[in-house]
N, C-alpha and C positions, 0 to 999 in steps of 0.2 A: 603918393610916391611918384617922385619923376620917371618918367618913361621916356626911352631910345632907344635906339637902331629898328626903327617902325618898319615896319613888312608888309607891302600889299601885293594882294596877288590880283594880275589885271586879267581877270574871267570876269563872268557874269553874275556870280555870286560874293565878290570882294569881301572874300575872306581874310583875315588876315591875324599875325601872331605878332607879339608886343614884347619886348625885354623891357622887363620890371626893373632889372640892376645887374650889377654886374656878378652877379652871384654865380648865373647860371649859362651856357651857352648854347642856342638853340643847332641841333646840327640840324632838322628837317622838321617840317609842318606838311600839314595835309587833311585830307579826309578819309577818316577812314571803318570801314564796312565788316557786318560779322553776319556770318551765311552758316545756315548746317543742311546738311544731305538725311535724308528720312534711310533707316535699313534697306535695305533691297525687299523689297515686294511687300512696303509696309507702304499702306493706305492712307493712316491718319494714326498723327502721333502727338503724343499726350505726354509724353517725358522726354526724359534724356535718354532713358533706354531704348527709346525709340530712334535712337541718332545712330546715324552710323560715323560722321564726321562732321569737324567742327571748323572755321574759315577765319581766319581775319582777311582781308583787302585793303591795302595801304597804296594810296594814290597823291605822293609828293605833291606839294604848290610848284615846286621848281623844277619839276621835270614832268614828261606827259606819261613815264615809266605806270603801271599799275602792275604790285606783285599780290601774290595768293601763296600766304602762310598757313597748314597743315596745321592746328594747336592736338597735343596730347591729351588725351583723358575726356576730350572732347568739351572742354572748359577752361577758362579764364584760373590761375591760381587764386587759391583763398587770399583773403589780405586780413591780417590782425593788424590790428591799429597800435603803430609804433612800433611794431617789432613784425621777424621774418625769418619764419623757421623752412625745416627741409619741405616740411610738407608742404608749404606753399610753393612749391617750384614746379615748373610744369617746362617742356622744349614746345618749340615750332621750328618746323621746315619749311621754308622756301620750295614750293612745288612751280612754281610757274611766275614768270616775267615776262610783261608784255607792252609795249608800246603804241598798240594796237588793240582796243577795248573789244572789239567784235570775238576778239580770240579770246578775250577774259568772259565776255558771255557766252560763247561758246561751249565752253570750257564748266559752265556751270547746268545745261541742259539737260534734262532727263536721257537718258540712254538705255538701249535694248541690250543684250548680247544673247547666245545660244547654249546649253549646257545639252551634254546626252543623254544624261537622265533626269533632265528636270521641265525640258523643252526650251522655252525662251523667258530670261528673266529680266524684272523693269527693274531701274536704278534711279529715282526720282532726281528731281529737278533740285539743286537747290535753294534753299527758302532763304529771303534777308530777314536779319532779326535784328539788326539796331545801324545806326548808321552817327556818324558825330565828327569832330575835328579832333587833331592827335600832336603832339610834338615830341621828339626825342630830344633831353637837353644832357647836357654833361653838367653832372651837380654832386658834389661835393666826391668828387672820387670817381663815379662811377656814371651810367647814363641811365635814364627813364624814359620809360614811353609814356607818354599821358596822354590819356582822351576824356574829353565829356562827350555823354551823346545828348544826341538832338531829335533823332527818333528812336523807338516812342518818346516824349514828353515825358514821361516817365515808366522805367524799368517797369515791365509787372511780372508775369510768373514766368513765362516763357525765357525771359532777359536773366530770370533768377537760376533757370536750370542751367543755363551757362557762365554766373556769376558773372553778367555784364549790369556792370554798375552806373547809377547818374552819371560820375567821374569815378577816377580813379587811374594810378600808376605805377607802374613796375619796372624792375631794377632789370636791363634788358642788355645782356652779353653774348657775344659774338665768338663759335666756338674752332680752336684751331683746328684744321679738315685735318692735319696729320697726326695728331695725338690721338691717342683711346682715353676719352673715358667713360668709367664705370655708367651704365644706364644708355651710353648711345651706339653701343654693338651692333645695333640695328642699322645703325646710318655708316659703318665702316667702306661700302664700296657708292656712298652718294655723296661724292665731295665736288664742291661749289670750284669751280674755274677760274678762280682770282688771276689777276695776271699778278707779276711779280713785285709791284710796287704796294699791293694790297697783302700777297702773304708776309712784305717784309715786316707789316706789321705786328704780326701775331710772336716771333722769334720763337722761344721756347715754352712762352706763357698757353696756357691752355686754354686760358677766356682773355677776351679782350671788350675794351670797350665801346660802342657805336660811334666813335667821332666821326667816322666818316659814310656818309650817308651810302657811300656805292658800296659799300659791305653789304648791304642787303638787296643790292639787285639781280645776286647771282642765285641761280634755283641749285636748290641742295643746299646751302646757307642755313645754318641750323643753330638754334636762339636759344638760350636760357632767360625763360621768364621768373623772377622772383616779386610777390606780392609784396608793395610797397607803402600804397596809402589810396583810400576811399572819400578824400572827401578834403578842402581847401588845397587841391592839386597845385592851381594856381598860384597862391601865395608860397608855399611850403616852395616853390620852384623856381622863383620872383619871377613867372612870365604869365601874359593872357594871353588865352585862346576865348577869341570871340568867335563865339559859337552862334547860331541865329536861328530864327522860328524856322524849321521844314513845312512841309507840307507834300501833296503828292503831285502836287504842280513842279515843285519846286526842287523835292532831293535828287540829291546828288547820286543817287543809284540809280536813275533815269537818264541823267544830263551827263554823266560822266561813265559810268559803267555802259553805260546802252542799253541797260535790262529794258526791257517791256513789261508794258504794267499788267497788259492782258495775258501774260506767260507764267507769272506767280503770283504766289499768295501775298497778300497783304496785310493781313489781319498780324501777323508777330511785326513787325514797322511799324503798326501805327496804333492798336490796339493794347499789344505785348501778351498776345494771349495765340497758341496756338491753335491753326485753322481745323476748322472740321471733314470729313469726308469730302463732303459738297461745295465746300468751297476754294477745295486745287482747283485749279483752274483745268480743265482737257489741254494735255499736251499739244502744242501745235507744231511742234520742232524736237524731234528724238532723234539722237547718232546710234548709228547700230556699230558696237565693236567689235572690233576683229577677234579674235581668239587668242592672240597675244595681249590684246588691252584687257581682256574678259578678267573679274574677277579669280585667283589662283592659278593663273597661269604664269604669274612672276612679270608681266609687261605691266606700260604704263596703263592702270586701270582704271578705262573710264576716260583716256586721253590724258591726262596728267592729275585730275583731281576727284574723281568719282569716286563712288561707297566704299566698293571691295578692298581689299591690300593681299598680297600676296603673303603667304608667310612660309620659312622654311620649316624642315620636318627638325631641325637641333632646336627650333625656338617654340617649338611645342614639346619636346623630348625635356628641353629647360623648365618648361611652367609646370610640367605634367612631375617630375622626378620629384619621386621617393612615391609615390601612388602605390598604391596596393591593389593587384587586377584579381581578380575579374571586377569593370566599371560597365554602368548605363552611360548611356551619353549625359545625361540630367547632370551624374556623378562626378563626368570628365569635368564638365562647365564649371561646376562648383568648387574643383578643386581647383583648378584655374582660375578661377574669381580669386580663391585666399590667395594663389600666391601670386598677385600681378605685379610685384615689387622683383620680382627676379627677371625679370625683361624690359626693356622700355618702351614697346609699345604691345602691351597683354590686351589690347581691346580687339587687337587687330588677331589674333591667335584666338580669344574668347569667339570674334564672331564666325569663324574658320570652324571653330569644334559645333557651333551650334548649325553650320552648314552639311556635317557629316549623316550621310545616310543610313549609318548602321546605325543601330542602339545597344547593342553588346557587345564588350570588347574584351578577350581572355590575355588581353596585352600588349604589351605595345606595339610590336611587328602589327598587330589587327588594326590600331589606330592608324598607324603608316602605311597601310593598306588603304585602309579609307580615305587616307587624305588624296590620296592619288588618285581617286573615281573622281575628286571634286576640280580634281583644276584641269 
């Protein structure tokens, strides 16, 4: 098939993306990076349970912008092949924009903060766990994100408990900051800055589609991802992304992010297996946060992207209602867990109850009591 309007990107790495035909229209290429944050004062983790948050990092060819998207559920949506149901939809937010890489690594460093009753608590560093090239094209309607990755060579269990795939792409819409709706209650006072030539985009529609790349440069920009397809990315989109051998000489989470190799783990990069006790690396660089950034206290926690999240007492009162008291805390968790579909982000309230210092509660006022020792 004839190929045009050919793309080089003039770095060091001469990357580049290819229109196959006229099918599809590339709005952005790049490389782009998936990080997770271990729970607070967890050691060595061995699942997803053990995550406290999940990362994408999208670092355009054409611009020096690098932004860090928040994913839901702490995972990539499923993809059924051909088809795309509710369950496969997952959000990401826009937590941080930078044009300045040192504040993107920064921004990912282990950090201290102080609690009263607990003394002082660590917030790990977070880990890269795949790294590849990515394009957003406008195809048949709508826009996708597509990536293959490049590290690991191939996905292994680590890459699987975030459903990061060889390839794969999803149907990827841009949601209007002044509409409600259902599932994003949570994001009502975190709306994205657009100047006026960008919200004229959206008019009364409530999703729109990425055609234009500066939609997602703004933090609070908040994405619907739907699971699209696992596998002939390339063709099914008529474009190439020529992807190339990494190595740890050579990725782009060194060269372009600025991580340091001696700072984190390596083993989910290049292995895809996560690391064991012994092989985090000793922190060599921790931010100690204020009491406003701290976990529960409602600031930015952690600087813009760290473990904690703050949650209010209506969004616990939500997941919690129709319970039957007197609960253990074991009890609160569990009911929490069934009903995580009443809130849109239950992981962040699930890990809030498991931070509670009581264990018996004759009701809610008790719970709302406790929550307030914690933040």
């Amino acid at each position: 098939m004839a190929r045009s309007n050919k793309i080089r990107r003039s770095v060091k790495s001469k990357k580049r993306f290819t229109r196959r035909a006229t099918k599809g229209k590339i709005v952005e290429h790049g490389d782009i990076f998936f990080f997770y944050r271990p729970k607070v004062g967890t050691e060595e983790v061995n699942d997803i349970e053990d995550v406290q948050r999940f990362y994408i990092v999208t670092s355009p060819d054409s611009s020096k912008t690098n932004r860090i998207f928040l994913v839901g559920q702490k995972q990539l949506p499923e993809i059924t092949e051909g088809q795309s149901y509710s369950e496969e939809r997952n959000w990401a937010l826009n937590i941080a924009t930078s044009s300045d890489p040192e504040e993107i690594r920064k921004e990912f460093l282990p950090a201290e903060y102080h609690t009263k009753t607990r003394g002082t608590r660590r917030i790990g560093a977070a880990v890269p766990v795949g790294e590849g090239k990515y394009s957003i094209v406008e195809h048949e309607g709508h826009s996708e994100l597509a990536y293959i990755l490049e590290l690991p060579d191939e996905p292994g269990p680590t890459q699987q408990e975030f459903q990061i795939k060889k390839e794969a792409s999803y149907i990827v819409s841009v949601k209007n900051p002044d509409i409600q709706v259902p599932g994003y209650a949570a994001f009502l006072k975190r709306k994205p800055n657009y100047p006026n030539s960008l919200k004229e985009k959206f008019g009364n529609k409530r999703w729109i589609n990425v055609d234009d790349r500066k939609l997602l440069d703004y933090e609070n920009t908040q994405l619907l991802l739907i699971g699209a397809r696992k596998k002939d990315v390339e063709e099914e989109l008529s474009i190439n992304i020529d992807e190339e051998k990494e190595s740890a000489r050579t990725a782009e989470l060194f060269t372009e992010l600025k991580l340091r190799k001696e700072q984190v783990p390596l083993k989910p990069l290049f292995k895809g297996k996560f690391p064991k006790k012994d092989e985090v690396p000793l922190a060599q660089e921790i931010k100690t946060l204020s009491d406003e950034e701290a976990p529960g206290t409602g600031g930015k926690v952690g600087g813009k992207i760290a473990a904690g999240s703050s949650v209010s007492a209506s969004s616990v009162a939500k997941i919690l209602s129709g319970i039957e008291f007197p609960k253990n805390k074991n009890q609160l968790i569990y009911y929490a867990e069934q009903n995580k579909d009443r809130i849109s982000d239950a992981d962040s309230v699930i890990e809030t109850l498991k931070e509670l210092h009581d264990t018996h509660f004759e009701n809610m006022a008790d719970v709302e009591k406790a929550l307030g020792e914690i933040r």
